[in-house]
C-alpha positions as CSV (number, residue, x, y, z in Angstrom):
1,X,64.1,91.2,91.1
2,X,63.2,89.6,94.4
3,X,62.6,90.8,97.5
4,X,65.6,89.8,99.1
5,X,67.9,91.8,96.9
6,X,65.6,94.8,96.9
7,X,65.2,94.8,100.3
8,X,69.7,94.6,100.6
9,X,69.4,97.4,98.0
10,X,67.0,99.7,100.4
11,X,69.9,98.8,102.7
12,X,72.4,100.0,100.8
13,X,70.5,103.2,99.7
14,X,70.1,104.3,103.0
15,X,73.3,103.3,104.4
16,X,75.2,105.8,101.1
17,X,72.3,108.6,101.2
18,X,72.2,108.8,105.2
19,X,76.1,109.1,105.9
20,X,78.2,112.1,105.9
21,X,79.6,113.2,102.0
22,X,79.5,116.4,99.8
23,X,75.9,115.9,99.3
24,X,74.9,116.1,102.9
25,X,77.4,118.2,104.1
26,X,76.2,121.0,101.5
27,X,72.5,120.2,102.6
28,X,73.5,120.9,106.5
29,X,75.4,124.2,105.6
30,X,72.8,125.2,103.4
31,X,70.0,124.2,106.1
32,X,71.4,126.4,108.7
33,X,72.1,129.1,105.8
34,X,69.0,129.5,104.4
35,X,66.5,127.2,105.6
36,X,65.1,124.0,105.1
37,X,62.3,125.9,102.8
38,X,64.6,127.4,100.4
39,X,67.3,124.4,100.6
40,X,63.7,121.5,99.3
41,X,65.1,122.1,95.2
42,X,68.9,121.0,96.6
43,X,67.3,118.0,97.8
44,X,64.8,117.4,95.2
45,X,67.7,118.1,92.6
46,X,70.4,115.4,94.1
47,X,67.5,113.0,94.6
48,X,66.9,113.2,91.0
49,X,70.8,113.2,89.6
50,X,71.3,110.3,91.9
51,X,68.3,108.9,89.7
52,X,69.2,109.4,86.7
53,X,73.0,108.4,87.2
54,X,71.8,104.7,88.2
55,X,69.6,104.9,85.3
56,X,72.6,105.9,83.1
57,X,75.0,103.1,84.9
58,X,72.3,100.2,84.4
59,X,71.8,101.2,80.6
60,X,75.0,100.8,79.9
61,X,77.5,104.3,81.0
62,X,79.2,101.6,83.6
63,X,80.9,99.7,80.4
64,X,82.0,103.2,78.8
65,X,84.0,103.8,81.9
66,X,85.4,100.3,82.3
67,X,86.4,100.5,78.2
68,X,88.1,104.1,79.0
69,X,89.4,104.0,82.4
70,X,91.1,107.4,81.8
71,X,87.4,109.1,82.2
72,X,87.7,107.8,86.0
73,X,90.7,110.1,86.0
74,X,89.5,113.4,84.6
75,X,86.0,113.6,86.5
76,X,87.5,112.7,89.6
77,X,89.8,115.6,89.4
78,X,87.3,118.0,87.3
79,X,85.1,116.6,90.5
80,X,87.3,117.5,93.1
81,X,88.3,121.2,91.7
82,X,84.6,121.8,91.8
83,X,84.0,120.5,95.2
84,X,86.9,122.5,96.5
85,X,85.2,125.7,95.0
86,X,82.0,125.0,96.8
87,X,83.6,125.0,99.9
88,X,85.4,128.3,99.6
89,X,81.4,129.1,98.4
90,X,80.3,127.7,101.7
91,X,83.4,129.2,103.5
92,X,82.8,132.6,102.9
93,X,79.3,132.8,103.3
94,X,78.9,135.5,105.5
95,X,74.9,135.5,106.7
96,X,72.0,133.6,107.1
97,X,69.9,134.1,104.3
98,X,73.2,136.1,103.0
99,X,72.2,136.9,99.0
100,X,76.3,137.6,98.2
101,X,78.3,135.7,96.5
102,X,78.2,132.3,97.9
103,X,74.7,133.4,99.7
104,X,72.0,131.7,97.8
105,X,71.3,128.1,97.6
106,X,72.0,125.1,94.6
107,X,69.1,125.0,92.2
108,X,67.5,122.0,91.5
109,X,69.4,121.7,88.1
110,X,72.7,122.8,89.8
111,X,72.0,120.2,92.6
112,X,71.4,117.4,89.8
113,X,74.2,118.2,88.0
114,X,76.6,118.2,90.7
115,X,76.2,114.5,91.1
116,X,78.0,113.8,87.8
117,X,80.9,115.5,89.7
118,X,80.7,114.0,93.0
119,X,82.9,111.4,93.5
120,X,80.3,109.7,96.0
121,X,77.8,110.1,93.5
122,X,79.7,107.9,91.1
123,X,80.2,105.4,93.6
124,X,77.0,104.5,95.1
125,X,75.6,104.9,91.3
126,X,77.6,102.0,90.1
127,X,77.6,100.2,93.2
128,X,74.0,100.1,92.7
129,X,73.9,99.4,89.1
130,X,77.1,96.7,89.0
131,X,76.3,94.9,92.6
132,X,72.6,94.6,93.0
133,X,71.1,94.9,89.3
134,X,70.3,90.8,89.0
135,X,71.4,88.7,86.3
136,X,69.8,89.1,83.0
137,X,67.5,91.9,84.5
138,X,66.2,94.7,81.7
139,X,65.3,97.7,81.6
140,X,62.8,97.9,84.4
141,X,65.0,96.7,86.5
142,X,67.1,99.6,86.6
143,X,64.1,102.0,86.6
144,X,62.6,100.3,90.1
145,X,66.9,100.8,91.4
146,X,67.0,104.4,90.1
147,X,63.5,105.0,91.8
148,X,64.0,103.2,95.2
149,X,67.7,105.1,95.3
150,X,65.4,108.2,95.0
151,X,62.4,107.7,97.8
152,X,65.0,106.3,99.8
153,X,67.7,109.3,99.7
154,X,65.3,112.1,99.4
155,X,64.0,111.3,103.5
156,X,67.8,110.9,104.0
157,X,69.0,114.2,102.1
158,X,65.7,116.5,104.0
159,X,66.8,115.6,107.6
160,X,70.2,116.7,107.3
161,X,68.8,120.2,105.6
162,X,66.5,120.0,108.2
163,X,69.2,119.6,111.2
164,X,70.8,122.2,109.2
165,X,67.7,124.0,109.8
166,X,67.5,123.3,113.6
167,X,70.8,124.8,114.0
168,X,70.0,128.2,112.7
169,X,69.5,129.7,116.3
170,X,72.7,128.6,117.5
171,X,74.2,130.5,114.8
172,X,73.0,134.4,114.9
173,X,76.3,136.1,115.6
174,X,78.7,136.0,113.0
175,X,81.5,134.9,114.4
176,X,79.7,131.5,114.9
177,X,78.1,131.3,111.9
178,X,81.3,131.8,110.2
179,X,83.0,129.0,112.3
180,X,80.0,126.8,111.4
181,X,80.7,127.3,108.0
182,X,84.1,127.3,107.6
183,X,83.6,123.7,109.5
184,X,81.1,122.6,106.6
185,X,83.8,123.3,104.0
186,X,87.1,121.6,105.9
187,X,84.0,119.3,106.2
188,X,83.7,118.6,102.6
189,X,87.1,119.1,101.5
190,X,87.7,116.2,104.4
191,X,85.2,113.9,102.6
192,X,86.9,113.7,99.3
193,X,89.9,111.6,100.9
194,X,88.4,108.3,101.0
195,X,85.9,108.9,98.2
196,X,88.3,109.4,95.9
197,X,90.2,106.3,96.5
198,X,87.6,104.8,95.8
199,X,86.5,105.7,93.0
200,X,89.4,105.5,91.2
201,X,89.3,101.8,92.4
């Protein structure tokens, strides 16, 4: 791999990790929820999904899905029914630090596994894997991908938790925090519109 296409792919990493989708919309509401402290195994866990999902593409997942198109279809929609339930989790948080249903933050195995259903998971995954995996590269290849994606969207993922975080004295009363967070969830609901068109394409 040369430095020219790893240094587009550091690009790219940062440009997918660093704007606004499920992933970071989750990290800001769960940053001003509970704290950038309690929100570091969210963070940890989506750096490591996104990991292992470039990892799966560059081994060979991407040509299951291009054989079986149909798969597309069902996690998009299996996807979007989950990401719609974690906004109506985020919605009706109703504390800071709130322990309720809805009140405690993704694990790091619940963050990791939520990439599998995130339709902007899936597309900077096999962006990654189809666009800037080189000709003829092997295995190694895909591990330095999957681990550049990861040092370079873990930074990415802690500042918005940690804006999250800055905004927790700003939201004290409830009535704001519950704005804030019903925000976050429109939010998220809002970002599945263009990811999902693309993804299916």
């Amino acid at each position: 791999m040369t430095h020219d296409l790893l240094l587009a792919f550091v690009l790219f990493a940062f440009a997918t990790a660093g704007t606004p989708g499920p992933n970071n919309m989750m990290l800001l509401a769960s940053g001003a929820n509970f704290g950038f402290r309690r929100t570091i195994l969210h963070i940890l866990g989506i750096s490591a999904g996104l990991g292992l999902m470039v990892v799966a593409m560059g081994w060979g997942l991407s040509g299951v899905f291009r054989a079986y198109p149909v798969l597309h279809e069902i996690l998009k929609w299996v996807g979007a029914a989950y990401m719609l339930w974690l906004a109506w989790k985020i919605a009706t948080a109703t504390g800071i630090n709130d322990r309720s249903a809805g009140g405690e933050p993704m694990t790091f195995l619940q963050a990791a596994g939520f990439q599998w259903l995130n339709p902007k998971a899936w597309a900077m995954a096999l962006g990654a894997a189809t666009t800037y995996m080189p000709e003829g590269g092997g295995r190694l290849t895909v591990l330095i991908l999957a681990g550049t994606f990861m040092l370079v969207g873990a930074p990415c993922s802690a500042a918005w938790a940690g804006f999250g975080q800055g905004l927790r004295r700003f939201l004290d009363r409830p009535t704001i925090l519950r704005a804030f967070n019903v925000s976050m969830a429109v939010l998220l609901v809002a970002s599945l519109y263009p990811l999902l068109g693309k993804f299916q394409a």
